[in-house]
N, C-alpha and C positions, 0 to 999 in steps of 0.2 A: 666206777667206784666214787663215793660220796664222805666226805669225813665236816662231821657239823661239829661247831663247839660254839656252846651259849658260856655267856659271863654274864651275872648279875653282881649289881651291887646298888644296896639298897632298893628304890624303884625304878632303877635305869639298868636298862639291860642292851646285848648287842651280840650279833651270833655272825662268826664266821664259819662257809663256805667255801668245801675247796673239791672242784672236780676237776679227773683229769679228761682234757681236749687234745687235737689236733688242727694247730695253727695253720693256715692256708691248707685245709685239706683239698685233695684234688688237684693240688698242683704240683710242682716238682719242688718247691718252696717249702712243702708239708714240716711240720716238728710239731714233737707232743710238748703238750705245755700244762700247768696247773690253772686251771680259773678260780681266781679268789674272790668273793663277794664277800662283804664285812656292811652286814644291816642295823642300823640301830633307829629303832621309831620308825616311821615313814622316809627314810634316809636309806640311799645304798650305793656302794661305791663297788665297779668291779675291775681287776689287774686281771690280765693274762702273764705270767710268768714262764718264760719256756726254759725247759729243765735244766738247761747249760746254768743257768741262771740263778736256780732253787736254795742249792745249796749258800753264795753267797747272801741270799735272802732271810734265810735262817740262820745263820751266820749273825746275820746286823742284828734281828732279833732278839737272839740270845745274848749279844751283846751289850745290849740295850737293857737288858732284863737284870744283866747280873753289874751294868751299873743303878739304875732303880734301886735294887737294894742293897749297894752300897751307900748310896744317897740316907736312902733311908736309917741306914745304922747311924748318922752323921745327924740325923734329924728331920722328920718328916716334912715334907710342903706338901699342901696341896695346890692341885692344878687348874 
């Protein structure tokens, strides 16, 4: 299973990727994990996250997200 999500803004755009793997498959080692790819232009960056893991990830994210727009009500910056 594959979940894309593109962000555009203005003429700059950047899409993440996120499929789920199996870290050290084949070995006794193995864990699923999420592969995240975050492309922007000719740039790509990729994390393996394994699932113990996911949730604090999301977690920081969203936390992130809901100071952003607290930021924002206090007055915008850009970055």
């Amino acid at each position: 299973m594959t979940n894309r999500f593109t962000f555009s803004h203005g003429g700059d755009s950047a899409r993440l990727t996120a499929d789920a793997v199996i870290l050290h498959a084949g070995t006794d080692r193995a864990e699923p994990a999420v592969a995240v790819r975050i492309t922007a232009g000719a740039r790509s960056r990729l994390i393996y996250v394994p699932l113990d893991r996911l949730e604090a990830l999301v977690t920081g994210i969203r936390d992130t997200a809901r100071q952003a727009a607290a930021d924002f009500r206090q007055g915008p910056r850009s970055v």
